[in-house]
N, C-alpha and C positions, 0 to 999 in steps of 0.2 A: 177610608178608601185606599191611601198609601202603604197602611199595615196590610189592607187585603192583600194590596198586589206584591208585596214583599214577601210575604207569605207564601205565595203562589208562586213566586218564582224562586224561593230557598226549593220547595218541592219541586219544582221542574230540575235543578239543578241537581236535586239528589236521584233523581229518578235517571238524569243523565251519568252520574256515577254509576249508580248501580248497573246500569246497563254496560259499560264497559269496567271489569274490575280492574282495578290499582295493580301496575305491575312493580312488582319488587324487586331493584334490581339492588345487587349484590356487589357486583362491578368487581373490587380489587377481593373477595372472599372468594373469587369462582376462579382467580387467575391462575392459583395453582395449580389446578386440576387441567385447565386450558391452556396453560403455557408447559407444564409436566409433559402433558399429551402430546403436543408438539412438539416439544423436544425428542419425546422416548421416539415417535413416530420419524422424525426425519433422520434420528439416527438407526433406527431401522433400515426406514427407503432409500437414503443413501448410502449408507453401510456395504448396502446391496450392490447397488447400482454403481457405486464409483470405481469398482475395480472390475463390473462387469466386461469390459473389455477383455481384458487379459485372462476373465474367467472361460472366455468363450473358445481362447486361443488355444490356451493350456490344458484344460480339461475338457471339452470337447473338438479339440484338434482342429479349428475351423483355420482357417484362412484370416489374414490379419482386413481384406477386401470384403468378406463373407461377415465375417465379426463386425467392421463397421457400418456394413450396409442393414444389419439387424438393430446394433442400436443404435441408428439415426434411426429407422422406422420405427423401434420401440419408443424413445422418445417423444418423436413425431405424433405417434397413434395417443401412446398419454395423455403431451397437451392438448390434444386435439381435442379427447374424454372431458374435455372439464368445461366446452359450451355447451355437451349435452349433458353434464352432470350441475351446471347451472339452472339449466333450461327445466329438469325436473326439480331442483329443489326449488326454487322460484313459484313452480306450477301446479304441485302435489306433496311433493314429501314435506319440506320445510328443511331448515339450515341442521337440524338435530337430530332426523331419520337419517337425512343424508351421510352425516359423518359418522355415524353408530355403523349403517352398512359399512361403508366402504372403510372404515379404519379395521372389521373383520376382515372386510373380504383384500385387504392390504397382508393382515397378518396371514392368512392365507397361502397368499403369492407369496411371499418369503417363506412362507413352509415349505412348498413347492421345489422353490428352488435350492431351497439345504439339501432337502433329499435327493437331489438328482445326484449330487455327490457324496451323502453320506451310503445312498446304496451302489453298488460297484454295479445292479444292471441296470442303472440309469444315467449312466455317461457312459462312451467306448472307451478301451484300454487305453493308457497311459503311453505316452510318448516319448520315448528318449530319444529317438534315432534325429540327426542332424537331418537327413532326408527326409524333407516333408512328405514327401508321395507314399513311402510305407510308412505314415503314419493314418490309423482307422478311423474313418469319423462315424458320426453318428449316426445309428439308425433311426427307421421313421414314428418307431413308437417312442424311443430317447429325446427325439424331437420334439415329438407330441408333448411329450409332459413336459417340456421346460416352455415351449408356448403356450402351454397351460400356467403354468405358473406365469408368467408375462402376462397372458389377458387376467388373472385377478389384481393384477398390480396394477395393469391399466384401468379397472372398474372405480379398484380404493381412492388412486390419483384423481381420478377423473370428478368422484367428490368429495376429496378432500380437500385437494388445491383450492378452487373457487370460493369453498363457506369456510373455511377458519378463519379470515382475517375478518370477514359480518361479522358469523356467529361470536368471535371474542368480543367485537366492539358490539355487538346485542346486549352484553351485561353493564354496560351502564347507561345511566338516563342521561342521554343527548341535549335536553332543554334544562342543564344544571353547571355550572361551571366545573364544579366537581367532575362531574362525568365527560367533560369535554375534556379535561386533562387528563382521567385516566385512560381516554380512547387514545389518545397522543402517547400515551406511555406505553399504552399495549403494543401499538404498535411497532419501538421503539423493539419492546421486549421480543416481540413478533421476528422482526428481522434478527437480533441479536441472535435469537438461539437457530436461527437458521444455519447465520455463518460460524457458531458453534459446533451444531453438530455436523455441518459441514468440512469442518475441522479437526474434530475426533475420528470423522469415519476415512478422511483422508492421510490421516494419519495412522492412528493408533491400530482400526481395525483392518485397514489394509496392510500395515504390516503385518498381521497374526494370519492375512488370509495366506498371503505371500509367502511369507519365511516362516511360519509354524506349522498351519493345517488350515484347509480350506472347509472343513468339517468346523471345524471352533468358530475360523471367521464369517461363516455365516450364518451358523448357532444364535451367535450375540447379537446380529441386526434381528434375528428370529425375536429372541427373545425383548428384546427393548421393544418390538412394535406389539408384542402380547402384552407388555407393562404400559404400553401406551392405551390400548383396549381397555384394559383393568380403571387407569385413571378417569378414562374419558364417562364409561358407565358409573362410577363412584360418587364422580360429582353432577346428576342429575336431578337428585332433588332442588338444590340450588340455583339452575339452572335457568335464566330466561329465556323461555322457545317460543319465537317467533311464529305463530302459522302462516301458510303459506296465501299470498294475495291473487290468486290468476299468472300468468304468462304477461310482462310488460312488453313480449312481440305481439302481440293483436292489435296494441292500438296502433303500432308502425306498419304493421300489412292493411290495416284499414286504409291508413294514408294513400299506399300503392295503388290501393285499388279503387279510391276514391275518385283519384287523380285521375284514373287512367279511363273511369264511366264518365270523369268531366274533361278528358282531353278538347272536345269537342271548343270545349268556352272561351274566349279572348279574353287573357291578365287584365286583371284592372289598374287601372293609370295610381292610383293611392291605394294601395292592397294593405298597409297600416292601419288605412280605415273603414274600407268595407269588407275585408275578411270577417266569417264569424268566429267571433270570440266567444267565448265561453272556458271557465277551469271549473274542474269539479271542487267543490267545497273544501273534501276532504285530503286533495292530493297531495302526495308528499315532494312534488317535484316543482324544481323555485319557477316563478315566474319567466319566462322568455321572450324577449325583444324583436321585432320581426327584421330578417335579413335578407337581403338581398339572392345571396345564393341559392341555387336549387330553386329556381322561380317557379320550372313545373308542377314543383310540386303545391304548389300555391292554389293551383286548381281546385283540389281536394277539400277548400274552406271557403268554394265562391259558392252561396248563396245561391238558390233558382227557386220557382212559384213552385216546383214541385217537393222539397224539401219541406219535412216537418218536424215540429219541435214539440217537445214534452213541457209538463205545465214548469217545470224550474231551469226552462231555458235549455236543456240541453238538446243534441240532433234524435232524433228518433230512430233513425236508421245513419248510425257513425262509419256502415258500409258506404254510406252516398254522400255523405257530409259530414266535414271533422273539423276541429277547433284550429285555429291559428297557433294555438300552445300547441300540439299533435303535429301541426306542420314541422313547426319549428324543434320539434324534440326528433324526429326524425332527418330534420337534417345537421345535429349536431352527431348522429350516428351516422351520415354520410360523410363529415368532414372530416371524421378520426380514421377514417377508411385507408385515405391515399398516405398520410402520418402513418400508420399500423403499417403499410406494404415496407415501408422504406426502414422499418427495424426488422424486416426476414431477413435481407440483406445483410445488415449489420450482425446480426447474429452468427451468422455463418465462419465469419471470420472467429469468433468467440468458441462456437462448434468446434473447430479444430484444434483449440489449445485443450479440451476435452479429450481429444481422441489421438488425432496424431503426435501431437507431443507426448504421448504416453510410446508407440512407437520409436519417436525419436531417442526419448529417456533410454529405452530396450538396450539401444546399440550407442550408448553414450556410458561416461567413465562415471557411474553413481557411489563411488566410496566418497567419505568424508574423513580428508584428512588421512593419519595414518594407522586410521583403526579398522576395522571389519566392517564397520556398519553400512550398508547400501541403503541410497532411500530407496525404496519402493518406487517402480515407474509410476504407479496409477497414484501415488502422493503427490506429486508435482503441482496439480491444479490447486494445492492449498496455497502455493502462493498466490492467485487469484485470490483468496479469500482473506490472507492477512493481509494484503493491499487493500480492499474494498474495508476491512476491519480499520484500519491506521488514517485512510483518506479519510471517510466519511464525519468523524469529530473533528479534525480537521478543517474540512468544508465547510461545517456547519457552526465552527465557533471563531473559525479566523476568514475563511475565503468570503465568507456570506455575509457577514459585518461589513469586508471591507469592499466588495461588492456594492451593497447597498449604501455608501456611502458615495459609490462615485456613482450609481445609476439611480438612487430614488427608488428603486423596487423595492417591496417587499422580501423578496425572496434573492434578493443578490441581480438573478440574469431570470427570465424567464424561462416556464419548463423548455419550450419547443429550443428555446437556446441552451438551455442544459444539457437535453437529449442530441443536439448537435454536435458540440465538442465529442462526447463519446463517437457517434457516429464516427464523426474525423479521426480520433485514435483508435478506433477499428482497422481502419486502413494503412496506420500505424503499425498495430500488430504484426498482422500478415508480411508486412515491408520487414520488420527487425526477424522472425521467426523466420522469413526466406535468407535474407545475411546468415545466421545463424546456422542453417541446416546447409549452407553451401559448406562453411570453416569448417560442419561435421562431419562432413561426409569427403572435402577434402583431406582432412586428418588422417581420416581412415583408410584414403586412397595411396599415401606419400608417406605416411608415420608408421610408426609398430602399432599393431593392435594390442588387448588386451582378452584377447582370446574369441571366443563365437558362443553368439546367446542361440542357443536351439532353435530350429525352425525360420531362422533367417538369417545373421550373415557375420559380419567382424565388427569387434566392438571397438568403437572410435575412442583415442584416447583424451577426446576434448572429456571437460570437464560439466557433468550433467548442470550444474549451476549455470551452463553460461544460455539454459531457456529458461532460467527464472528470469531475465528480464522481459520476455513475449508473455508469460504468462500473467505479470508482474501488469504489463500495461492493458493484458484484457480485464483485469481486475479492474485497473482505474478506468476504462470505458463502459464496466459495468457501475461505477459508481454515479458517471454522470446521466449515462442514457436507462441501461436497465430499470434504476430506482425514478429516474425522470420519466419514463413508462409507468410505471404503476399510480403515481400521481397524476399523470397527463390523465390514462381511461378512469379514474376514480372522478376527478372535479370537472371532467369534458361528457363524459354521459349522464342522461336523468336520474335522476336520484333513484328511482323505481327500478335501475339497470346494474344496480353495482358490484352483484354477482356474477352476471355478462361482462360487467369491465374488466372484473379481478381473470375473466377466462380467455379474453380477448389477450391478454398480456402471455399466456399460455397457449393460445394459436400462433400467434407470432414466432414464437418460441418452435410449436410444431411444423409451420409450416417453412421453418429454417432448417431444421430438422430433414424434413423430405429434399428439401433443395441442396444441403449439402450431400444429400446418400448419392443424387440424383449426379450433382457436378463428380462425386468421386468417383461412379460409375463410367459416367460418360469417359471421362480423363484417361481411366483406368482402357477401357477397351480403344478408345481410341490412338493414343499413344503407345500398345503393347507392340503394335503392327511399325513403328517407326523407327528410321536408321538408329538413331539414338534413345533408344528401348522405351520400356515402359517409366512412366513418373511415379508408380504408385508400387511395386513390386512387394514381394515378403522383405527380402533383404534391402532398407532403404540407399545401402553402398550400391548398387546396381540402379538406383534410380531417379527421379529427379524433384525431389519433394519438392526442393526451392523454387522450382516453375510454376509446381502448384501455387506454392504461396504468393508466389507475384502475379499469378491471376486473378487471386483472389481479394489482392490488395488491388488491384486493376477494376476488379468491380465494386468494392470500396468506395472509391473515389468518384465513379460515377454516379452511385449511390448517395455520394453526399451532394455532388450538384443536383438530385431529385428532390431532395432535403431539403434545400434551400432555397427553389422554386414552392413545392410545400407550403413551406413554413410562411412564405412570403403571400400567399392564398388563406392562409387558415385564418377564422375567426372565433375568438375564444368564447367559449358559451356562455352568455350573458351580455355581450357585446353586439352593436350593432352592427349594420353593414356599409362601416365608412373605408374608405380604400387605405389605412392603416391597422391594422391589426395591435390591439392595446393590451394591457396585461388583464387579465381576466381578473372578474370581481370572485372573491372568498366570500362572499355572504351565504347562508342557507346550506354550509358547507356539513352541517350538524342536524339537518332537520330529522324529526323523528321516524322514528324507521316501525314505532308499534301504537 
């Protein structure tokens, strides 16, 4: 009788295999091909993008005003691409449609935009004249095609950003030790080659676009995202691709609308106990504790004679009644909400050491020493990047030990406190970058020049070095908050959402983006009209940047008292809803994703 039933249930078992085949995963065989890719690709898309400012100045005559209000909304518009470049790979395409398009339709938009300058009728004539007014700007078909080029870049981004850091960690198996350490190392490798080729393209190829030929310098990001394409296609047979599960927004607008057909009901006094519970068998999303917050939404899981249930327990209609786990996954994407507003903020301040200190660079002393060599304005932001390169093993082999010794944490300080110190040296920046551009723009008022950069005004004899230390401290703010971001929506949303999280960290980003086009705007018209002129002018000797910046650190700081209310509210997922907020548990940080 025992052999029967063994028997019977070897064949059940195999019949359960065979129905789902053995996926084979590759893991560190597929890295080259996926780390290659990446690499070739962001030194392409930045390649591009990092001197776009002064491409826009230069070669299409724009206004230093006009040029940054395009790329904060080109920005803007990108990361904004990547919730709905989530939304579809999640829903339809999967993580390997996704990035096949858009790493073409990447290489694309950098075709696009080489040609606007390698053919002479697709930018206006050349500018030498110190008077910006007869200089010609662009027509509306010159236009047209370099916004064309812009929207395939924005499509590529849009899904690239969100599924490369899945789709890497998709090639190894997650329920093996093995595999849990090469997803820690991927993404190890992951950021490394970012601030890499963020570092070649800030350097090396901005100089060639600058000082040689703006035909070469955009050749080479051309061609590195075609070498990217080539890799990415190469290693497909090897390849573990995920198909795609539904949309993980259904069962959150179920919630909404549960709630809102049972607004009618009065909270139950012990709602831990008589909510309905139910978790589907198969889900990949960890267990959840029921909390206090968002009680409303608690409606959506009460129970009435007219709900009904299917024979394994679940609601029959999850429009009119949803599980307590449903409840509660929607409001761990409610509580990342008011955390996510208060990094636009912070951003902004970071924004600027992008763009205006490229400005500032323009009309500042960039020799080194007593040779020829200038840096490149638009190179400056690299020292944001050998900062965040030199902190972060730092951080993680001296500050985080000794952290953890004096707090008992795992992890040194808690993210939401991690993310806060950055916050605070955001408001930092802005404060040291306004000092700064006061001594430059004094210099240039009281001292000799060193002659006049076209198109706007006398070049100050300060010494371009002395904004590597603003640039220097957006680095270390992006060390603590930036990467405190990307952890924070990874281990704080459902496991079923982590392509939404990886985009959510890219809205923030976008919609910092629009807020600063929108502040430079505002400042820019408002102040033009005033006894003491405009703050934002072509020539920044006629203006008053440093005002800017100390509004900006002005909102800063307000921004961090929002922070700290915040953070004093949040509950970390997995946690209950006791009136302390505890370090969140790392269990189930691994579960399987196939």
């Amino acid at each position: 009788m025992e052999k029967n039933e063994n028997k019977t249930m070897e064949k059940n078992d195999k019949a359960i295999t065979t129905d789902e085949p053995e996926v084979n995963y590759r893991g560190v065989k597929a890295m080259p091909f996926i780390i290659g890719n990446e690499t070739f690709e962001k030194l392409g898309a930045i390649g591009t993008l990092a001197n776009l400012l002064v491409y826009l100045t230069t070669v299409f005559n724009m206004k230093s005003i006009t040029a940054t209000t395009i790329v904060n909304v080109f920005n803007g518009t990108t990361n904004f691409a990547t919730l709905l470049g989530a939304y579809l790979c999640d829903t339809y395409f999967g993580r390997y449609k996704t990035l096949g398009f858009a790493s073409v339709a990447s290489f694309l938009g950098l075709l696009v935009i080489a040609l606007t300058d390698a053919i002479k009728q697709l930018h206006p004539p050349h500018c030498t004249s110190e008077d910006e007014s007869a200089c010609i700007g662009p027509t509306a078909g010159q236009m047209a095609f370099l916004l064309f080029g812009f929207a395939l870049m924005v499509v590529g981004a849009g899904g690239i950003r969100p599924c490369n850091l899945a789709f890497g960690a998709d090639q190894f198996n997650p329920n093996t030790e093995s595999g849990k350490r090469g997803i820690n190392s991927f993404f190890n490798w992951y950021f490394f080659t970012l601030t890499f080729a963020m570092m070649v393209s800030l350097t090396l190829i901005v100089y060639v676009q600058s000082d040689v030929s703006w035909v070469i310098g955009l050749a080479i990001p051309t061609a590195f995202m075609f070498i990217s394409c080539v890799l990415f296609f190469v290693g497909t047979k090897i390849y573990v691709i995920v198909k795609p599960e539904g949309s993980p927004l259904t069962s959150l607008v179920q919630v909404i609308v549960a709630a809102v057909k049972k607004r009618w009901l009065p909270l139950p006094e012990q709602p831990w106990l008589s909510l309905f519970n139910y978790t589907p068998p198969k889900s990949i999303n960890s267990k959840l504790p029921y909390t206090q917050q968002f009680r409303f939404l608690d409606k959506a899981a009460i129970m009435t004679p007219d709900d009904q249930m299917n024979p394994d327990g679940s609601s029959a209609d999850p429009w009119r009644l949803c599980s307590v786990q449903q409840v509660e996954e929607m409001k761990c994407v409610l509580r990342v909400i008011p955390i996510w507003a208060s990094a636009i903020v912070y951003f902004v301040a970071i924004v600027q050491q992008n763009t205006y200190v490229v400005f500032q660079a323009l009309q500042s002393d960039r020799r080194l020493g007593n040779i020829n060599f200038k840096i490149p304005a638009a190179s400056f932001p690299v020292f944001n990047m050998l900062t965040l390169t030199i902190f972060l093993p730092i951080y993680d082999r001296i500050l985080v030990p000794m952290l953890r010794r004096l707090t008992g944490k795992e992890g040194g300080i808690t993210i939401l406190q991690r993310m806060g110190v950055g916050i605070a040296l955001s408001a930092l920046v802005s404060l040291v970058a306004a000092l700064v551009e006061n001594h430059r723009r004094t210099l240039s008022l009281t001292k000799p020049t060193l002659g006049i950069e076209p198109q706007r005004g006398a070049i100050s004899s300060m010494s371009g070095l002395w904004l590597v230390p603003q640039v220097s401290l957006a680095g270390l703010a992006e060390g603590f908050t930036a990467i405190g971001q990307v952890e924070f929506y990874y281990k704080q949303f459902p496991e079923n959402m982590r392509s939404f999280a990886g985009s959510f960290f890219f809205c923030g980003m976008a919609a910092s983006s629009y807020l600063s086009g929108f502040l430079v705007s505002i400042v820019h018209h408002t102040t033009k009209g005033n006894e003491t002129g405009d703050w934002l002018p072509e020539d920044l000797n006629k203006g008053r940047l440093e005002n800017f910046y100390y509004m900006i650190a002005a909102l800063g700081a307000v921004n961090m008292g929002y922070f700290l209310v915040c953070s004093r509210w949040y509950r970390y997922k997995g946690t209950g809803g006791g009136t302390v907020a505890t370090e969140m548990e790392e269990k189930d940080l691994y579960k399987p994703i196939v």
